[in-house]
Structure formats: structure tokens, C-alpha cells
C-alpha positions in Angstrom: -23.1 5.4 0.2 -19.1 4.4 0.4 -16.9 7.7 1.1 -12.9 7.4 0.8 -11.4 9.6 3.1 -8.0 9.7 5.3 -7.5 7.5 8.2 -7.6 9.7 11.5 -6.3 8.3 15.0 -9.9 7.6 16.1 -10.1 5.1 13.0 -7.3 2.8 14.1 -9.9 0.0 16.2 -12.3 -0.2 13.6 -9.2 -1.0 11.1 -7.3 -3.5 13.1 -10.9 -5.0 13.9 -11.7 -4.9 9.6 -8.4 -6.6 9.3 -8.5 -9.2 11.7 -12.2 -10.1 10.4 -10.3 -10.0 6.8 -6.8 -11.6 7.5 -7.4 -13.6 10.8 -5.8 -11.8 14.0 -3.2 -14.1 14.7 -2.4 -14.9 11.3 -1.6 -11.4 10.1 0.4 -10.6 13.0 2.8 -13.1 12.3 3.8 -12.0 8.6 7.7 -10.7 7.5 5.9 -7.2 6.2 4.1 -6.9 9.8 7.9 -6.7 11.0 8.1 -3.6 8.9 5.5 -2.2 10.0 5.8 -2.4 14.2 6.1 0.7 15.5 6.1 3.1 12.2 3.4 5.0 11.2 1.9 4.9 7.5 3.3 7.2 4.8 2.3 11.0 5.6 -0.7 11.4 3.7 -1.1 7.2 2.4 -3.6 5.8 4.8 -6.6 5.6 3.3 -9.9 4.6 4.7 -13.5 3.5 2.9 -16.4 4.5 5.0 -19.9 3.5 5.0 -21.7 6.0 7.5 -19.2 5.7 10.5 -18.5 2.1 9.4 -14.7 1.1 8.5 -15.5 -0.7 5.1 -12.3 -0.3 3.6 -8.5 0.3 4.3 -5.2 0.5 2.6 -1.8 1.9 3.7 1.4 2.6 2.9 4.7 2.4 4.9 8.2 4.4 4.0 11.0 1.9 3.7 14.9 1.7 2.6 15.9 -0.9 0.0 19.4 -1.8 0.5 20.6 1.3 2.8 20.0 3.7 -0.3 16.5 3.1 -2.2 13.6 4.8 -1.2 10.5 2.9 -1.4 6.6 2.7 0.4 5.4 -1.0 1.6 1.7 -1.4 0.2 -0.4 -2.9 2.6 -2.7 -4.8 4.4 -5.6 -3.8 1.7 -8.5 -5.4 2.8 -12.3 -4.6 2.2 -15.3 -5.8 4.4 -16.1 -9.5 2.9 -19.9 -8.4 2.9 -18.2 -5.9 0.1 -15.7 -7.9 -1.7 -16.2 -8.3 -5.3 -17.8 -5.2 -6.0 -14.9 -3.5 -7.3 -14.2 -1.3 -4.0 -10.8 -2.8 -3.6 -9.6 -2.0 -7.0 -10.8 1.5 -7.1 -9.1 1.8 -3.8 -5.7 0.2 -5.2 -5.7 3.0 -8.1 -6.3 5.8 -5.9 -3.6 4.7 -3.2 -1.3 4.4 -6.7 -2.2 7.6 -7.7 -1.8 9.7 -4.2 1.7 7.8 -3.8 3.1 9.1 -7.1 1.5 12.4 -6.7 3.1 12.8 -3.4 6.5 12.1 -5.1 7.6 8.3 -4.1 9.2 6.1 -6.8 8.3 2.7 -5.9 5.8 -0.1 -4.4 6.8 -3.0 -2.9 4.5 -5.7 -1.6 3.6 -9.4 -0.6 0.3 -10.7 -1.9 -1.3 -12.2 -4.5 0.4 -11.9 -8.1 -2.8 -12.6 -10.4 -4.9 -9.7 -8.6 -2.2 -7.1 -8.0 -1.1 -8.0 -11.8 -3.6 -6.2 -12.8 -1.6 -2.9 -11.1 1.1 -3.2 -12.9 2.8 -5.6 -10.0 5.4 -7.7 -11.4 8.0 -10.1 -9.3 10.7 -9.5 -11.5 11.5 -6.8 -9.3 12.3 -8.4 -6.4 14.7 -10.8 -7.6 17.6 -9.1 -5.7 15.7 -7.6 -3.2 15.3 -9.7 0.7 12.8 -9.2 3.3 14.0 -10.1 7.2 12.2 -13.3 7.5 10.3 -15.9 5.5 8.6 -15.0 2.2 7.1 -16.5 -0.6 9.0 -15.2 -3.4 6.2 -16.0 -5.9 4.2 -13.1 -3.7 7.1 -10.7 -3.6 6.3 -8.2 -6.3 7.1 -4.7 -7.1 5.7 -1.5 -9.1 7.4 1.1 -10.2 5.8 4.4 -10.3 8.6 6.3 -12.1 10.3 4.2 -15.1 13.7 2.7 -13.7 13.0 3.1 -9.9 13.6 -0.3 -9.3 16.3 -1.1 -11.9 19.2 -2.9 -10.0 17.8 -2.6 -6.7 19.4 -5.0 -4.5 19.5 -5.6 -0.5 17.6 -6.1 2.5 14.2 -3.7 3.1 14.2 -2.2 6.4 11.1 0.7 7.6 12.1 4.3 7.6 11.0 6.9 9.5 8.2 8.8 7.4 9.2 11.1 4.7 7.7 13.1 2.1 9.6 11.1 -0.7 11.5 12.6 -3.0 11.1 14.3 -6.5 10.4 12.3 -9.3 9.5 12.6 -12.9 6.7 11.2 -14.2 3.4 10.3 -12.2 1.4 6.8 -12.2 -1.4 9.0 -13.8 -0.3 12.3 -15.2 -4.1 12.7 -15.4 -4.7 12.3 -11.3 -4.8 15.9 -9.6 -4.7 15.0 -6.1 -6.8 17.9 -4.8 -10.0 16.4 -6.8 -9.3 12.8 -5.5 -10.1 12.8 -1.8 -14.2 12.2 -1.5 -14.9 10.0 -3.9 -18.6 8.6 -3.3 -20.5 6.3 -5.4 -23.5 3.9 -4.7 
């Protein structure tokens, strides 16, 4: 049985082993958005974990980041699922719950790099990004944003940079006014 859960400090090997397995260990390592990420911690409450038993099966995480010196935004990523598991829908249903906790907890906007036809399907769009730069090389075709609040990404321009982590700030509408975030943690299914 696959449980989603919180990542704890004890789960941070089996991730970075999951990812390397997933995105190659000196591959990943090399990436723009891995820039972002050195030395920060995930979002408070956004790294989330797939376990089957004590197995790491599953990961996604978010980062806090500053658009342009003045727009608040989370950095999606890695997601990755255990390639014995891929194409069984565990990735998706992970996506939407990560979605769903983000905009619960407050935060406006998703930014990523990754591939357009499967995070399309999210609600991604690159039209986003068009004023938006990363510091280093990216493939602007894999530069795509989300908005989780109508208009949180309207005339964003400038360079992203990580932010210390933060509970975001208020917003109006949720992703899924529907998600209550005390029911979502637990999840199991066969």
C-alpha cells in the first residue's frame, strides 16, 4: 500500500538516492533550478513524500523564491516517482495534492522547468515566463508557470532568486476551493 506523507530529516538519503535513480546524479546536479535550491530548505509544510512500507517511492517539493525583487513565488520540483511505479498515475495524484497544499497554505504562484505536454495537464502554461529569467541556461520551451490565484503572475518580470522560507502570503481564491487540507495528508490507495 502507497501512503503520502511529509518528508522528515531521516527521509532525505532515500530521496536524493530516488532521484539520482530517476534523474541521473550528475545530471540533476548540474541544472539552473538546482542553483535555487543549494542551501534552502523546501517550503514549510511542501515536501511531500510517497511511501511504500519504509520505501521512498515518491517525492515532490517545493522551494520559496523572489521574482524580480518583489514577487513571491514556490519552485516546483524535482517530482520524480520510482520507475518500477511510473505510469500508474502516482505522479499525477501527487502533482494535485502538492497544488492543492500550496494554495491552501496561501502562496500565489508555481514556477517550474520540465516537460510542457505532462505538466499541461496542471494548468502549466509558458506564457508566463516570457519576462521572467533564471540565473543560468534554460530551455525556454520548459519554463512554465501556474498561477494558483487569478492574476499572480500578470506582468511578472525579472530574475528568480531562493528566499528564505515563509508562510506565503494571503490570497483569495484556492487551486481547489473543495481541498480541506486537514483531510489531505494520508491518502492510501492500492
Amino acid at each position: 500500500m502507497i501512503t503520502l506523507g511529509h518528508e522528515t530529516e531521516t527521509d532525505v538519503a532515500q530521496i536524493e538516492a530516488l532521484l539520482d535513480l530517476v534523474f541521473g546524479a550528475e545530471e540533476r546536479l548540474r541544472k539552473t533550478c538546482q542553483r535555487l535550491r543549494d542551501g534552502q530548505k523546501p517550503a514549510d509544510g511542501l515536501a511531500l513524500v510517497l511511501r511504500d512500507g519504509d520505501r521512498i517511492v515518491g517525492t515532490l517539493r517545493f522551494w520559496d523564491l523572489l521574482i524580480g525583487g518583489q514577487t513571491r513565488a514556490l519552485l516546483l520540483g524535482p517530482l520524480a516517482v520510482d520507475p518500477s511505479l511510473q505510469g500508474t498515475g502516482l505522479g499525477s495524484k501527487l502533482m494535485r495534492h502538492g497544488l492543492n497544499l500550496a494554495a491552501a497554505r496561501h502562496h500565489q504562484a508555481v514556477i517550474l522547468v520540465g516537460d510542457e505536454p505532462y505538466y499541461r495537464r496542471f494548468g502549466f502554461q509558458t506564457h508566463y515566463m516570457g519576462n521572467v529569467d533564471l540565473p543560468g541556461p534554460v530551455n525556454r520551451d520548459r519554463f512554465l508557470g501556474l498561477e494558483l490565484v487569478e492574476g499572480a503572475l500578470a506582468d511578472v518580470s525579472g530574475m528568480v532568486a531562493p528566499l528564505e522560507p515563509t508562510l506565503g502570503l494571503p490570497c483569495g481564491m484556492l487551486f481547489d476551493p473543495e481541498f480541506d487540507p486537514a483531510l489531505g495528508l494520508g491518502w492510501t490507495f492500492a
